[in-house]
C-alpha positions in Angstrom: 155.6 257.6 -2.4 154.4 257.8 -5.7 157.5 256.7 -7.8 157.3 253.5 -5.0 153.9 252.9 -5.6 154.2 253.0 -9.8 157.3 250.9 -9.4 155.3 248.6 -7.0 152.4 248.5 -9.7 155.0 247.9 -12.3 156.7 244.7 -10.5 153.1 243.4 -10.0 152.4 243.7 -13.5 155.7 242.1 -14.3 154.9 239.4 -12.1 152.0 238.9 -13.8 153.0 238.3 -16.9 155.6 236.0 -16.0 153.3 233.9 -14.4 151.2 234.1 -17.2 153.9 233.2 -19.2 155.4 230.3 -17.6 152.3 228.0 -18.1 151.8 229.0 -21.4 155.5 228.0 -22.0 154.9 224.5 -19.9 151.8 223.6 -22.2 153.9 224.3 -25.3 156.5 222.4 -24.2 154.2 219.0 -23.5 152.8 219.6 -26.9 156.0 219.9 -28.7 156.9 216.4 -26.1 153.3 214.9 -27.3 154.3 215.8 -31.4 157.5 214.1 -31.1 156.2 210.8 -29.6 154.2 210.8 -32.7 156.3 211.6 -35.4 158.3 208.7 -33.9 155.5 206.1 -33.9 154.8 207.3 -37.8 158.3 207.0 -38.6 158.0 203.4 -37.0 154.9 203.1 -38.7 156.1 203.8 -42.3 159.0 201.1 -41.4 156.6 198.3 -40.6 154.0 199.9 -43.9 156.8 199.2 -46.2 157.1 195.7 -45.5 153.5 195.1 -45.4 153.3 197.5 -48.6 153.8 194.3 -50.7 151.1 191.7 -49.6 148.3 194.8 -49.5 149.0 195.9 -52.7 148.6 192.6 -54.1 145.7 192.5 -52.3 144.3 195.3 -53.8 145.6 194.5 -56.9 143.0 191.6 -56.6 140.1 193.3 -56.2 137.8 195.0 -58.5 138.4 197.4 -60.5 142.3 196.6 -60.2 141.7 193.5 -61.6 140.0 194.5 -64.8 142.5 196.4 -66.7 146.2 196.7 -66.6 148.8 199.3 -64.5 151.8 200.9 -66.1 154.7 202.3 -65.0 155.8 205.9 -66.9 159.0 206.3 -64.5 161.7 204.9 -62.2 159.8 206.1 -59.5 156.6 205.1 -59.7 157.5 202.1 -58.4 158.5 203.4 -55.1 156.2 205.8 -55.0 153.5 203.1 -55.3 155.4 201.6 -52.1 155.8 205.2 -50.1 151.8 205.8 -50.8 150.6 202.2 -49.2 152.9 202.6 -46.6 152.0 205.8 -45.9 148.6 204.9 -45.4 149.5 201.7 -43.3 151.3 204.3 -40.9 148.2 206.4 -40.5 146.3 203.4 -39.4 148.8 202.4 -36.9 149.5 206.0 -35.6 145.8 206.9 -35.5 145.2 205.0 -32.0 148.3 206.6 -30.8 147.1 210.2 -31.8 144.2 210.0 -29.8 145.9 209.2 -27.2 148.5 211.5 -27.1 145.5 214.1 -27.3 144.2 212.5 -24.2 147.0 212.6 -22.2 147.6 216.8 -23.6 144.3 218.0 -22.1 144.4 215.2 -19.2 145.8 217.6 -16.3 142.5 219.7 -17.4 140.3 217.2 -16.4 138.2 215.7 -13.3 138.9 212.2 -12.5 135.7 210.9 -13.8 136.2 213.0 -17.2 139.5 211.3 -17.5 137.6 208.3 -17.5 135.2 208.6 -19.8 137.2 210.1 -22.5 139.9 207.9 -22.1 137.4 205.2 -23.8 137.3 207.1 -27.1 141.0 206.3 -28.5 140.2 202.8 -29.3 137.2 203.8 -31.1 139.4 206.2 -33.1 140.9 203.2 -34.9 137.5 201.6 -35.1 136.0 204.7 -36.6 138.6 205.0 -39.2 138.7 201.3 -40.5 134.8 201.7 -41.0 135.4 205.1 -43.2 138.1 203.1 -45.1 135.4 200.4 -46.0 132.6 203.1 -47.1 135.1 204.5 -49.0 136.8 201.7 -51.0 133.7 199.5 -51.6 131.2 202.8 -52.2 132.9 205.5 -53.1 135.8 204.7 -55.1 133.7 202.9 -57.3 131.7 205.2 -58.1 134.0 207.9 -58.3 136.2 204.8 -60.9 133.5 204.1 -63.3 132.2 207.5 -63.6 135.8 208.3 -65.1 135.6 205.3 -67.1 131.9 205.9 -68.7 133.4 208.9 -69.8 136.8 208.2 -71.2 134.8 205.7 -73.4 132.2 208.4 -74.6 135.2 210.1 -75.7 136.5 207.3 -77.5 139.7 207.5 -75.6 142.2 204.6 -75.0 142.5 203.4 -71.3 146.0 203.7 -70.0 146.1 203.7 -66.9 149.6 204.5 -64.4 150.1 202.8 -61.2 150.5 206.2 -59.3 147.5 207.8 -61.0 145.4 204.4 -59.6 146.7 205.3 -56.2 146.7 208.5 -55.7 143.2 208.9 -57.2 142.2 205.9 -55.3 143.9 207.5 -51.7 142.6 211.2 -52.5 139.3 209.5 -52.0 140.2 206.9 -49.2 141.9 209.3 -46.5 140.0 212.2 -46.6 136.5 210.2 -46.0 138.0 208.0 -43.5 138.9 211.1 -41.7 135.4 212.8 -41.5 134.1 209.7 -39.6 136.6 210.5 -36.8 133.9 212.9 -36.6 131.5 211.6 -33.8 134.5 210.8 -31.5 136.0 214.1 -31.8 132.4 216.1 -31.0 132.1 213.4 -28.1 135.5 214.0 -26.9 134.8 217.9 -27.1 132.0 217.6 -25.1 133.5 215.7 -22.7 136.0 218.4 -22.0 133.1 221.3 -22.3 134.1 223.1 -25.5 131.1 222.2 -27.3 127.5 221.4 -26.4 124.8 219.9 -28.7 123.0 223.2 -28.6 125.7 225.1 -30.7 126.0 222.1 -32.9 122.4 222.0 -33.5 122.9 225.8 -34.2 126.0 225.5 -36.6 123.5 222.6 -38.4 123.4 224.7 -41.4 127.0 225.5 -42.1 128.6 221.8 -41.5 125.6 220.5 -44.1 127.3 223.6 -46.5 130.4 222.0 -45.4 129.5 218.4 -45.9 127.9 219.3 -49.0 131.5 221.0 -50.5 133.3 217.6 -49.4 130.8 215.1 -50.7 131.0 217.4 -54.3 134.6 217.6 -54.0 135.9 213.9 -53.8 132.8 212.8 -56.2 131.9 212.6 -59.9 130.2 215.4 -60.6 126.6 213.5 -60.9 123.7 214.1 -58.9 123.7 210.4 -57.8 126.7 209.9 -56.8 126.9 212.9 -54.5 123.8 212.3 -53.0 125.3 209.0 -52.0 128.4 210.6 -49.9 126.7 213.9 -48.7 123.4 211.7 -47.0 126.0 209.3 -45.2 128.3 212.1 -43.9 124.8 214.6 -43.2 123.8 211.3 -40.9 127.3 211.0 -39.4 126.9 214.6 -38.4 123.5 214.2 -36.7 124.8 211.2 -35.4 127.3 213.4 -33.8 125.3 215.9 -31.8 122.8 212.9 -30.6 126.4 211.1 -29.3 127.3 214.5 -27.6 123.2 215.3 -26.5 124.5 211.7 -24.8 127.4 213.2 -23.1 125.9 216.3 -22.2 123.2 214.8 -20.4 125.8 212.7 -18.4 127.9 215.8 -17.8 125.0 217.8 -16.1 123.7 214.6 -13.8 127.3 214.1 -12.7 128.0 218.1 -11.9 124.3 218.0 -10.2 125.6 214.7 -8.1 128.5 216.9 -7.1 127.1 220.0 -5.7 124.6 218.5 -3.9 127.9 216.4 -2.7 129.7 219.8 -2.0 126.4 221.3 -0.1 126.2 218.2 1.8 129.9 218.3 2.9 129.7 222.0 3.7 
């Protein structure tokens, strides 16, 4: 009875972890499905960004501070590499949208009807989001961030000479990482919406992301006082601007799970 009974327990436990197991090996598989659907649309992407890589750089290229000093070329491959950069970044804008969908559609089976709903209207502004952190960037930032490098170089008495793939890659290692943080109220909405934040443990973490906001406004700055007070206020804001947006959805969230057990008790 005993050697059934451990065998019993053992089968059980078995059980157990197969069952455990096969979901785990289901959601895996849909993410690995959800990757590939976007490494396709950025391959696509990078296609279509190289042959709009040409009227965007000459776009650029137009533009202040482009337009005041003269690019060089010290390889073969800078050439290219000027291409592979733009396009790169034309990609991300086009993938972006898709991303957010692809999220959506991951944690979908997780969610009530009416959360489906009301995250589903975040992907657009994901695009939205980004194309507004492009424009802070480029016409803010990267200025300051330019000229601050220039003031010095002619303190120095040094000769400008500048490469096409130093303008770019100092110009994108500003661009991408800012356009990125203000993705940041749609992902703490879209968080809350599926109930792994609240605006009571942002309010709590306050202290660490202004740490954090601070490092990153530092980081992709001159080191001047002014210029990183100018990117740590916006991206402090954007952060407060998050936990009001998910205060927002919070609020919602409660009224509609309130709505539904009196539903429930009603029914019952």
């Amino acid at each position: 009875m005993e050697a059934g009974g451990k065998e019993m327990e053992q089968g059980g436990k078995g059980l157990l972890r197969e069952e455990g197991l096969m979901p785990l090996l289901e959601h895996l598989g849909e993410l690995r499905k959800r990757l590939i659907y976007i490494l396709i649309v950025l391959t696509l992407g990078l296609v279509l960004g190289i042959t709009a890589a040409e009227p965007l750089y000459n776009y650029l290229m137009s533009l202040e501070p482009a337009n005041t000093m003269t690019l060089h070329t010290f390889s073969l491959w800078d050439g290219i590499g000027m291409y592979m950069k733009i396009a790169l970044v034309i990609a991300l804008v086009i993938t972006l949208p898709f991303t957010a969908y692809q999220l959506w559609a991951f944690v979908k089976p997780a969610l009530r009807p009416i959360e489906q709903r009301s995250t589903l209207i975040y992907v657009p502004f994901a695009l939205i989001m980004f194309l507004a952190g492009l424009a802070f960037s480029y016409f803010v930032v990267f200025p300051l961030a330019f000229n601050f490098t220039r003031t010095v170089s002619e303190h120095l008495n040094l000769e400008e000479t500048y490469g096409i793939i130093q303008y770019f890659t100092f110009m994108f290692s500003i661009l991408i990482p800012i356009s990125l943080l203000f993705e940041l109220p749609l992902v703490i909405m879209f968080l809350t919406a599926i109930r792994l934040v609240n605006p009571k443990r942002l309010r709590k973490m306050r202290r660490l992301a202004y740490f954090i906001m601070a490092v990153i406004g530092i980081t992709i700055t001159p080191p001047d006082f002014i210029s990183d007070v100018l990117v740590i206020i916006p991206l402090v804001l954007l952060y407060e601007f998050s936990v009001f947006l998910s205060g927002l959805v919070f609020r919602k969230q409660q009224d509609a799970d309130a709505k539904w057990e009196e539903e429930e008790t009603a029914a019952g």
